[in-house]
SERO-4910 file (N, C-alpha, C, O; in steps of 0.05 Angstrom, whole numbers):
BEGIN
 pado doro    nc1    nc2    nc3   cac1   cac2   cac3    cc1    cc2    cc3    oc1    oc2    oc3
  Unk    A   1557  -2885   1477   1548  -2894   1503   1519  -2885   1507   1510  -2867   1494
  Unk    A   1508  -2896   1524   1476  -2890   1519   1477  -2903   1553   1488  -2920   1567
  Unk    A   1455  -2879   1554   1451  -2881   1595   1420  -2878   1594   1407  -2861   1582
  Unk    A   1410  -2901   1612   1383  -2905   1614   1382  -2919   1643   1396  -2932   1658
  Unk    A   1345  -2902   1644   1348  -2898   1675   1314  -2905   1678   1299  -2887   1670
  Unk    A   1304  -2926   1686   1270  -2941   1688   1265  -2915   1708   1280  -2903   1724
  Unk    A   1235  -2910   1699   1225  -2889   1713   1214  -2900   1744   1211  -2886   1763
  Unk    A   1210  -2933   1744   1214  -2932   1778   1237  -2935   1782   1243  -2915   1795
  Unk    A   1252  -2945   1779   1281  -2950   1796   1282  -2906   1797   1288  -2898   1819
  Unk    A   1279  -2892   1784   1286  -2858   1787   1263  -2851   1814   1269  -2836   1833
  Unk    A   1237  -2864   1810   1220  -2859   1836   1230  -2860   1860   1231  -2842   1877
  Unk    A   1242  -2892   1861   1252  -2905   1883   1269  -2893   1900   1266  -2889   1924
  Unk    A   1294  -2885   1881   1309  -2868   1889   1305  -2833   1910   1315  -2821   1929
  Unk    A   1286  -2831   1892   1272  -2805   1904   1247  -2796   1921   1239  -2773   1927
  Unk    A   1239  -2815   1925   1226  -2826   1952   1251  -2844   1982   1246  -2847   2005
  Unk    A   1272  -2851   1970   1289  -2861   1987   1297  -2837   1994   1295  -2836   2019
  Unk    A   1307  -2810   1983   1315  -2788   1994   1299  -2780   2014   1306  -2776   2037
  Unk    A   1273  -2776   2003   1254  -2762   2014   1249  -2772   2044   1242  -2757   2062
  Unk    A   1254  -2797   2047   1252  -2810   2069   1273  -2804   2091   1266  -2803   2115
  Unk    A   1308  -2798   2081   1321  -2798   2093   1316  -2759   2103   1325  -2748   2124
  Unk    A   1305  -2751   2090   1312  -2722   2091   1287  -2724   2120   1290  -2711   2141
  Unk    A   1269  -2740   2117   1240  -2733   2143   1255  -2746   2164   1245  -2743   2186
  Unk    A   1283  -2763   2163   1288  -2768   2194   1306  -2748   2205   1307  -2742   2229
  Unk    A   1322  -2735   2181   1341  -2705   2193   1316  -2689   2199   1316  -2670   2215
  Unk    A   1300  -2695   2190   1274  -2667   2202   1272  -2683   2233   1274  -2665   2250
  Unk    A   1270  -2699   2241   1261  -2714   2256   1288  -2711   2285   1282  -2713   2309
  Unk    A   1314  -2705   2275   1335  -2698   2284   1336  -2667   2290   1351  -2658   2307
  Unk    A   1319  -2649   2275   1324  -2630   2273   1312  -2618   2300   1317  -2596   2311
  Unk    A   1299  -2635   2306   1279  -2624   2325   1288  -2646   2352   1270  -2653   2367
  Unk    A   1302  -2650   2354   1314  -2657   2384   1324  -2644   2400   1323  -2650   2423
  Unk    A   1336  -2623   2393   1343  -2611   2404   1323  -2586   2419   1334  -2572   2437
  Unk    A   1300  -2581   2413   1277  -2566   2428   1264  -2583   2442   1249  -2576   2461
  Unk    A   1269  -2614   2432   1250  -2638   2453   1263  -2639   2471   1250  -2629   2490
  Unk    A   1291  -2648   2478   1310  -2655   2493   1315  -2641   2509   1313  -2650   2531
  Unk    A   1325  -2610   2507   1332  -2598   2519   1316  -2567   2530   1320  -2550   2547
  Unk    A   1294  -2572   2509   1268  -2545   2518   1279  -2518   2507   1273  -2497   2517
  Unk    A   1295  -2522   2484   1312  -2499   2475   1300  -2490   2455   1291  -2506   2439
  Unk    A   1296  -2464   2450   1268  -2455   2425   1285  -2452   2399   1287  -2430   2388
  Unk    A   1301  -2477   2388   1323  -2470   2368   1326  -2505   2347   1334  -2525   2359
  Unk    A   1319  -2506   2321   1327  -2526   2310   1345  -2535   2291   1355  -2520   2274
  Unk    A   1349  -2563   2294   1377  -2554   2267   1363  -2537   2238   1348  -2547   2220
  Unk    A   1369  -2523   2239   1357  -2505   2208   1357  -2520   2189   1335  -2525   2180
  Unk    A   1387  -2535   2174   1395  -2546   2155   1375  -2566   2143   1372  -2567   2119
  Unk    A   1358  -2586   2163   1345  -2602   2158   1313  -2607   2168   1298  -2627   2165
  Unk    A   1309  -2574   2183   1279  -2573   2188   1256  -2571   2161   1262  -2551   2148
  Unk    A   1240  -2583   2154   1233  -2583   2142   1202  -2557   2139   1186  -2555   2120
  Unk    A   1202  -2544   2164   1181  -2511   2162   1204  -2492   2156   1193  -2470   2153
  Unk    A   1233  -2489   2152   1246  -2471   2138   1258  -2467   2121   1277  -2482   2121
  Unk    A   1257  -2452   2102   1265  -2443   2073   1297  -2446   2076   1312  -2451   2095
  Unk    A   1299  -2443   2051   1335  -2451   2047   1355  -2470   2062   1372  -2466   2078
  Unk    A   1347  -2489   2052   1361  -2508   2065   1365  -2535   2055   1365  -2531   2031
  Unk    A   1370  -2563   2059   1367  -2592   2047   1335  -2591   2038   1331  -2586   2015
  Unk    A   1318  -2595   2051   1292  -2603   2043   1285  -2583   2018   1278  -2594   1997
  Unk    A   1286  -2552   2019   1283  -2534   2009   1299  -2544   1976   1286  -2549   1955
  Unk    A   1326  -2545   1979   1344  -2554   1954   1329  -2580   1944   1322  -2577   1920
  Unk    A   1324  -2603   1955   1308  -2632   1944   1277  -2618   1930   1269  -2630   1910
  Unk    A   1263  -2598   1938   1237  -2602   1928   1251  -2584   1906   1249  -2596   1884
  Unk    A   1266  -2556   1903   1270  -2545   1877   1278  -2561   1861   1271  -2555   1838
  Unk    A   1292  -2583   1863   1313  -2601   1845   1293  -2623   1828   1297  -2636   1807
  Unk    A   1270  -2620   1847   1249  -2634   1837   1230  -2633   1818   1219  -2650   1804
  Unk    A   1229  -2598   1821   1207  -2575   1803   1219  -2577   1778   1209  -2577   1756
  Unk    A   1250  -2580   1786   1265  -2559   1755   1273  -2595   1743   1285  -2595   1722
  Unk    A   1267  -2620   1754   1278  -2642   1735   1252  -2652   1714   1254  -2662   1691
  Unk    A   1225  -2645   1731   1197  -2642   1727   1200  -2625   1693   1193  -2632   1670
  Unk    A   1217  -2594   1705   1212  -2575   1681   1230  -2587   1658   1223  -2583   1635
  Unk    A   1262  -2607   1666   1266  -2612   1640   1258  -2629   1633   1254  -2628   1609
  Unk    A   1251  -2654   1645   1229  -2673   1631   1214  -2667   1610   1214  -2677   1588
  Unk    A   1194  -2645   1624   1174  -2631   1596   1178  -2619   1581   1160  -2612   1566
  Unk    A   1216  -2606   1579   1228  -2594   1548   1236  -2617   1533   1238  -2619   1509
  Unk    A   1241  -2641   1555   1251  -2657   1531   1225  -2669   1512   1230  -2675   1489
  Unk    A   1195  -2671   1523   1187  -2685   1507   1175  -2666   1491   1161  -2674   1472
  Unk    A   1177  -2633   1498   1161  -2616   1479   1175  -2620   1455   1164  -2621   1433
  Unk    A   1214  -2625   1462   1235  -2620   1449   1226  -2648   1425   1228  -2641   1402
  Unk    A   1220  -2665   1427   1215  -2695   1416   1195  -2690   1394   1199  -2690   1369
  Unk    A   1167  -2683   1409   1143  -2671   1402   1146  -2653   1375   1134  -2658   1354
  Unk    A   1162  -2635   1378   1172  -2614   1359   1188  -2630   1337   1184  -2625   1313
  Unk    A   1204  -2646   1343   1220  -2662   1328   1204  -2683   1302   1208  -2691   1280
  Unk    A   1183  -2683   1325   1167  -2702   1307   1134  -2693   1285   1115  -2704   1273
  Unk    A   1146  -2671   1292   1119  -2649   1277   1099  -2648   1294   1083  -2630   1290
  Unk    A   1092  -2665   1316   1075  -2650   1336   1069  -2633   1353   1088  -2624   1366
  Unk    A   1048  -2625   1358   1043  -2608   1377   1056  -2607   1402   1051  -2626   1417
  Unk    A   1075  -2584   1412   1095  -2592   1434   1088  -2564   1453   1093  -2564   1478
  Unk    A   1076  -2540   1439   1073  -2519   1456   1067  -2521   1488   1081  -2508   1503
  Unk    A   1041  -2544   1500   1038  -2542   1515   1051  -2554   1531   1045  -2550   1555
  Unk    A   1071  -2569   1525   1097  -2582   1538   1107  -2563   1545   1111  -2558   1569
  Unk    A   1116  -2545   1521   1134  -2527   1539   1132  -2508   1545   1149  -2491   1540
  Unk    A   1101  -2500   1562   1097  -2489   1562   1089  -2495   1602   1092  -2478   1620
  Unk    A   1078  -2522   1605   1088  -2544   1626   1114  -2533   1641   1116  -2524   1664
  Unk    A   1131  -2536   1625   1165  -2537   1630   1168  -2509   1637   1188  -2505   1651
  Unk    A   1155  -2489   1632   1159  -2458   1633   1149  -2462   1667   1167  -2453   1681
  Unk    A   1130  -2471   1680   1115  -2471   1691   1117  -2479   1716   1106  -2470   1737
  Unk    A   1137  -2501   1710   1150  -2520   1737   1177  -2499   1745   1182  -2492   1768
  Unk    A   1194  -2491   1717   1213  -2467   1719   1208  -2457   1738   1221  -2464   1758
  Unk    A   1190  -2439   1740   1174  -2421   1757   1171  -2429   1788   1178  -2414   1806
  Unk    A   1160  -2455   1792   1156  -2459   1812   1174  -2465   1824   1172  -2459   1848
  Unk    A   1206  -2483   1814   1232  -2482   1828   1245  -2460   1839   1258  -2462   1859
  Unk    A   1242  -2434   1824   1256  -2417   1827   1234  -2401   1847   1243  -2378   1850
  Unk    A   1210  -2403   1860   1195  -2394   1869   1205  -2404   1893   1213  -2390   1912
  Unk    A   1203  -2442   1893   1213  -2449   1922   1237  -2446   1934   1242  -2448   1958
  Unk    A   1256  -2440   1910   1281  -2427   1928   1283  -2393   1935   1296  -2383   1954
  Unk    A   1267  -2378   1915   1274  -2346   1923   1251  -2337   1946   1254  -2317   1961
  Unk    A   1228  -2354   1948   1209  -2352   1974   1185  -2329   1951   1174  -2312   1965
  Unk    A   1178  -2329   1927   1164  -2306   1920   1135  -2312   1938   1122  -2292   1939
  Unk    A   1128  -2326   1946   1101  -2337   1945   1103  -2325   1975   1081  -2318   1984
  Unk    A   1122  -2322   1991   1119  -2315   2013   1119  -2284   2022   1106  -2275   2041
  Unk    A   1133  -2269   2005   1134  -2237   1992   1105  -2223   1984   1093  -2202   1991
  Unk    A   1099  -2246   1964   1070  -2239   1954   1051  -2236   1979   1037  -2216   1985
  Unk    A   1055  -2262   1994   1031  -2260   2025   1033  -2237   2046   1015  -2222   2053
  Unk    A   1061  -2236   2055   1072  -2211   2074   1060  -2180   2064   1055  -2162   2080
  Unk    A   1055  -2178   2032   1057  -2157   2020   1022  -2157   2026   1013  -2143   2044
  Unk    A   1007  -2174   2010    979  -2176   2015    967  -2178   2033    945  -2169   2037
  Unk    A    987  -2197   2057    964  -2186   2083    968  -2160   2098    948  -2153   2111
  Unk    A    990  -2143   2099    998  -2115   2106    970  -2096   2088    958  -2078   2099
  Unk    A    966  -2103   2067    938  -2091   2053    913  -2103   2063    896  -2088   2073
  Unk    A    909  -2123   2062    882  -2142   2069    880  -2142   2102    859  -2134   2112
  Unk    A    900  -2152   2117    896  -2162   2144    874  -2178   2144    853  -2171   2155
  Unk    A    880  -2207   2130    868  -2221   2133    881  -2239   2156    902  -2234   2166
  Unk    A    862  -2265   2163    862  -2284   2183    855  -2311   2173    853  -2316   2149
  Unk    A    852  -2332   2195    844  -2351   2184    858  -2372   2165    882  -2374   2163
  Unk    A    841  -2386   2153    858  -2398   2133    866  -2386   2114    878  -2402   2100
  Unk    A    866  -2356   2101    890  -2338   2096    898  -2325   2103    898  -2305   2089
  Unk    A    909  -2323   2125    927  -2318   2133    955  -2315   2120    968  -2294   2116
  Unk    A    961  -2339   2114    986  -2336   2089    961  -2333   2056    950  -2352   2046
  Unk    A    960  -2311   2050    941  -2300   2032    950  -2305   2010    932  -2304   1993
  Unk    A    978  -2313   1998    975  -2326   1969    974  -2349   1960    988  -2361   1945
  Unk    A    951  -2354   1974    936  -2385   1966    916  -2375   1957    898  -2390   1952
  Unk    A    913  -2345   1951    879  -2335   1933    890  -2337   1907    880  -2350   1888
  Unk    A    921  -2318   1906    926  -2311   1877    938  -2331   1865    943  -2329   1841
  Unk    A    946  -2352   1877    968  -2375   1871    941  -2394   1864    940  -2405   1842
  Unk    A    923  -2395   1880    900  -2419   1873    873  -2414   1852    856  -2430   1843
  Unk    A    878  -2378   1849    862  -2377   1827    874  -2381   1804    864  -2393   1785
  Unk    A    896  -2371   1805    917  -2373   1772    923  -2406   1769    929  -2416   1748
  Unk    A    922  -2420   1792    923  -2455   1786    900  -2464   1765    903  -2481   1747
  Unk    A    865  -2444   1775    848  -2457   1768    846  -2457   1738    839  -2475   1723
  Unk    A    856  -2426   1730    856  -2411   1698    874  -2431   1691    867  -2445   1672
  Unk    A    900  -2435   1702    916  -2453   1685    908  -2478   1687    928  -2485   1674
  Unk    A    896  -2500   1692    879  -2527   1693    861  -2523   1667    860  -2538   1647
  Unk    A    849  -2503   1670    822  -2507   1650    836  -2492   1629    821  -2491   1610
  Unk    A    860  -2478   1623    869  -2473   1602    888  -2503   1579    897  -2510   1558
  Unk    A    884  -2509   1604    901  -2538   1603    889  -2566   1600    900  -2588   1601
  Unk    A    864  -2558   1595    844  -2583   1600    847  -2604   1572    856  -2626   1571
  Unk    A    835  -2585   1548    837  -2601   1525    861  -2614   1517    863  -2632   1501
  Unk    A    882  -2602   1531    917  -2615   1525    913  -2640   1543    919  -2661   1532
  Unk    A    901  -2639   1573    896  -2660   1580    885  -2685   1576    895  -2706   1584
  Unk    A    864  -2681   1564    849  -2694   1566    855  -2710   1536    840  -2729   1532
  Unk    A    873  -2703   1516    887  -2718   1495    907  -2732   1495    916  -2741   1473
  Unk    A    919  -2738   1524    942  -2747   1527    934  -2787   1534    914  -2798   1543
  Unk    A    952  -2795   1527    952  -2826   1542    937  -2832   1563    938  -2814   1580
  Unk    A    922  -2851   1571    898  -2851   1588    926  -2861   1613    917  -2866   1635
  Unk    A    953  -2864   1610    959  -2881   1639    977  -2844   1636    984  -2836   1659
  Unk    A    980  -2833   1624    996  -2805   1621    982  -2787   1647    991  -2780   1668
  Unk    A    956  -2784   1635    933  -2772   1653    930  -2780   1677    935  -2765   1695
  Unk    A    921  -2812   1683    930  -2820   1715    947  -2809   1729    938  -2797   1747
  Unk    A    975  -2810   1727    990  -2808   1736   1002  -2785   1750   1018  -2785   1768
  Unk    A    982  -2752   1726    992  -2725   1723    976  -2726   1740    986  -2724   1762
  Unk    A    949  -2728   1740    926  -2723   1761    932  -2724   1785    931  -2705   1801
  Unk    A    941  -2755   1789    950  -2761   1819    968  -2746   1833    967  -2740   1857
  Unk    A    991  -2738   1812   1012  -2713   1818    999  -2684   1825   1006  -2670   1844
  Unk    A    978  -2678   1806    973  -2651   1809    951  -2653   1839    952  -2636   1857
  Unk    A    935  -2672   1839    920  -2679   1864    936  -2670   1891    930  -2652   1906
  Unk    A    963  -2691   1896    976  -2688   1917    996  -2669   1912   1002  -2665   1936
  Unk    A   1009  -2655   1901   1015  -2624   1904   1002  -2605   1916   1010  -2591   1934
  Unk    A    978  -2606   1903    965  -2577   1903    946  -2577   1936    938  -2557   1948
  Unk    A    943  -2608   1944    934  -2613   1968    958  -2606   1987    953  -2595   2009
  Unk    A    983  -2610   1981    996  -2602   1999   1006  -2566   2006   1009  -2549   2024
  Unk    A   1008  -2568   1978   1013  -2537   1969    995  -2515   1986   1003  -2499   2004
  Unk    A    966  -2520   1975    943  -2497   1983    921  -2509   2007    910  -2493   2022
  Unk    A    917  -2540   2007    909  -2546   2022    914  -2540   2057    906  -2528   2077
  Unk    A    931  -2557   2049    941  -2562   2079    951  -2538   2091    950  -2535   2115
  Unk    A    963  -2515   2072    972  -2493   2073    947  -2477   2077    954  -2454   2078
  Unk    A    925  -2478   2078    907  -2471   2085    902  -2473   2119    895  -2454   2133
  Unk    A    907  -2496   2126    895  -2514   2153    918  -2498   2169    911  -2483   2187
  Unk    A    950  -2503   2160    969  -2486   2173    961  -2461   2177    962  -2450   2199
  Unk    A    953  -2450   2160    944  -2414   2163    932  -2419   2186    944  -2414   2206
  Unk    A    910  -2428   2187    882  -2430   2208    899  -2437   2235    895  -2423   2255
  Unk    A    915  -2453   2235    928  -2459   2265    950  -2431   2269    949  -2419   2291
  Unk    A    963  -2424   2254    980  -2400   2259    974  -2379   2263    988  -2361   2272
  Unk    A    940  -2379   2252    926  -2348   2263    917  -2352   2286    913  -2330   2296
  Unk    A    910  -2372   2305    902  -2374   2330    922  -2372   2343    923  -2354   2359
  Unk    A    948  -2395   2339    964  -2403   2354    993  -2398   2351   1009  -2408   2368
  Unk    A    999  -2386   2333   1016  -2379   2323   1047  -2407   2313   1047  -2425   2298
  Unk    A   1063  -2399   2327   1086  -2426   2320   1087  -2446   2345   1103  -2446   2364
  Unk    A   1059  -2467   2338   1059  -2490   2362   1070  -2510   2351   1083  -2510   2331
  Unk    A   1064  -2528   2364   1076  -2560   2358   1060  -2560   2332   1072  -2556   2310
  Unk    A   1025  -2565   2335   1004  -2569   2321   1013  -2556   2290   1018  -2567   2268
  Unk    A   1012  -2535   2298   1033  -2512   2270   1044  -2535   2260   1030  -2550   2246
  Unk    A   1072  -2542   2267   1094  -2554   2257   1085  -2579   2246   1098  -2585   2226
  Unk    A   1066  -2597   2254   1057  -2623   2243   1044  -2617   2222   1044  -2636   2206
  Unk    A   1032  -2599   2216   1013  -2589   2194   1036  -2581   2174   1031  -2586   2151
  Unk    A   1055  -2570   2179   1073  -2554   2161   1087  -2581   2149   1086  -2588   2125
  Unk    A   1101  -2594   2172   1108  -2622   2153   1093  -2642   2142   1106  -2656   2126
  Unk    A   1066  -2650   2147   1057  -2664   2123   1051  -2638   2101   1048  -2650   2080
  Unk    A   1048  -2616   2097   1051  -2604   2078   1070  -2604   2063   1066  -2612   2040
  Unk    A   1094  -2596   2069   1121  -2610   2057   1118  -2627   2044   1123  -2626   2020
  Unk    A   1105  -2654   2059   1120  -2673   2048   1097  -2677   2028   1107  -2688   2009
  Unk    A   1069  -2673   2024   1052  -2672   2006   1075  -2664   1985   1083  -2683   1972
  Unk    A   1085  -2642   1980   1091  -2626   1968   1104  -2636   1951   1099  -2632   1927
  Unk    A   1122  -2652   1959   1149  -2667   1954   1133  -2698   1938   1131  -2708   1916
  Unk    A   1128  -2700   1950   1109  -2729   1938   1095  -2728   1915   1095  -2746   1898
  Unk    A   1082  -2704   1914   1072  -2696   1886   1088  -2697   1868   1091  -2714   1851
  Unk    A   1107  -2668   1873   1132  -2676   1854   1144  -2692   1844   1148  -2694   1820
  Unk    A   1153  -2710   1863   1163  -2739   1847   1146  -2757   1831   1156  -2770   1812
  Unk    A   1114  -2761   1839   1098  -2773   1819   1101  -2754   1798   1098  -2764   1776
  Unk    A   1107  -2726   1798   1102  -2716   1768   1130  -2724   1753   1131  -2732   1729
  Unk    A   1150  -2720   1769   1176  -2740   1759   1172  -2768   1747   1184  -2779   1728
  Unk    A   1156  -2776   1760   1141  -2803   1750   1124  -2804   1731   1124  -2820   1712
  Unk    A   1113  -2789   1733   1089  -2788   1706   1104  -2775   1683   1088  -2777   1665
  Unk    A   1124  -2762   1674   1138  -2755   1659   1155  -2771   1644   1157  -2773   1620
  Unk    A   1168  -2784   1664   1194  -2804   1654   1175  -2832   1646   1182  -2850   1629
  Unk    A   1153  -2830   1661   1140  -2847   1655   1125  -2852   1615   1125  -2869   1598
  Unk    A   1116  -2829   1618   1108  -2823   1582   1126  -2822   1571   1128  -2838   1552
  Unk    A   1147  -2807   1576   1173  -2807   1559   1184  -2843   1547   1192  -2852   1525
  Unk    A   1180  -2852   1575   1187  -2883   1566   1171  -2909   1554   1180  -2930   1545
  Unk    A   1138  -2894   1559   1124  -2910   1547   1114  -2898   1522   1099  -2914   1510
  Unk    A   1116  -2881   1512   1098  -2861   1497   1118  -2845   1468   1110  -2840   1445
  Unk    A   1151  -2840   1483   1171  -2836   1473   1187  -2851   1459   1203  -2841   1443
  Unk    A   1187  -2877   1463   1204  -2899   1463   1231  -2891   1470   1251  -2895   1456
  Unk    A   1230  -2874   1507   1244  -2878   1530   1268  -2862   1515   1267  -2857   1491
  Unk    A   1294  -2851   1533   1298  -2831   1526   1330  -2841   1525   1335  -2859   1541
  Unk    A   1348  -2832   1511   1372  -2842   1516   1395  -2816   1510   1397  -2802   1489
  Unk    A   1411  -2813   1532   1440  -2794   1519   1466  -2816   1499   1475  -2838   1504
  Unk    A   1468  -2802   1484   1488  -2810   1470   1514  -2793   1476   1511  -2769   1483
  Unk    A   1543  -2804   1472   1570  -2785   1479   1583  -2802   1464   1587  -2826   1462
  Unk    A   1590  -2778   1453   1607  -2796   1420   1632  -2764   1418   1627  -2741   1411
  Unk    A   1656  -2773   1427   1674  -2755   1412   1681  -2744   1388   1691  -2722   1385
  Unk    A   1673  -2765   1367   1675  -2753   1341   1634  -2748   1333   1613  -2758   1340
  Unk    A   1647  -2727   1313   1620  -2710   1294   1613  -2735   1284   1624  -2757   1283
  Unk    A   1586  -2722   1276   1570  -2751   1250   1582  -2733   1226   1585  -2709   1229
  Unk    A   1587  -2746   1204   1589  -2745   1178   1569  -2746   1163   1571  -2745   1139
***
């Protein structure tokens, strides 16, 4: 049996989530509109950790990270150069398990108690998170820049709208949270951050399954009860 899956119909799908998850955000918050109550549904706010939105972007990081074992896994198969695949895949690892255990938020609590900074860092590991982005890009550059010219589009556009949602906007949030602390304004900033966040991800889901299928000649499971001989 062999299961195959077009890398838009896999987009589609995951932008249809993404959509349904911004109207439970959208639900989540009726209940402070409606009733003036300083309390939201948690499950589906999309400014708090552990929860639906929280589970969709990890699930996103870590399908991202096996995407890029499978093609280091291929790569390797085929006598090529696969290190920086999986090395990619090490990378996204990291960042799933970052967005569910909150490290990035530990790291800031910890550094601004030392720094007492303000401003747009305020949440302060957007220094060490955005310098170690830069070392890893330009460590990453020549791998880049050898890949498929529609491979590259695609990663770009992903790494573009991530990292805009990621450090950017997470920037702009700092700046409103050090004046104003948890306003409305806050909260609009925090969810198009999110959803940057999320959007990225899935183009890198996209740009992955995408090479895999144009570049790989597309990827197939096989399930066979009996051994090969």
């Amino acid at each position: 049996m062999e299961i195959k899956l077009h890398p838009c119909t896999l987009v589609r799908v995951l932008f249809s989530i993404l959509a349904v998850l911004f109207v439970l955000h959208i639900v989540a918050w009726l209940p402070p509109i409606l009733t003036g109550r300083d309390y939201t549904i948690r499950y589906f706010d999309f400014g708090l950790e552990q929860n639906l939105p929280t589970l969709f972007s990890t699930g996103l990081l870590l399908l991202s990270s096996g995407l890029t074992l499978l093609i280091a896994v291929t790569e390797k198969k085929k006598g090529q150069a696969f290190i920086c695949w999986a090395v990619l895949s090490a990378v996204f690892l990291m960042l799933g398990i970052d967005e569910t255990i909150m490290i990035h938020e530990k790291v800031s609590d910890l550094l601004h108690e030392q720094l007492n900074t303000t401003g747009m860092f305020r949440f302060v590991w957007v220094l060490p998170y955005g310098l170690a982005a830069v070392v890893f890009g330009l460590s990453m550059l020549r791998f880049y820049l050898r890949l498929p010219a529609d491979t590259k589009k695609w990663i770009a556009f992903a790494a573009f709208t991530y990292v805009l949602g990621a450090i950017g906007i997470e920037m702009a949030g700092s700046a409103r949270y050090s004046s104003n602390g948890f306003d409305s304004w806050y909260t609009v900033i925090s969810t198009i951050e999110e959803i940057l966040e999320m959007c990225g991800a899935i183009l890198f889901v996209y740009a992955f399954s995408r090479h895999i299928d144009q570049h790989l000649d597309g990827t197939r499971i096989r399930i066979t009860s009996q051994r090969e001989g």
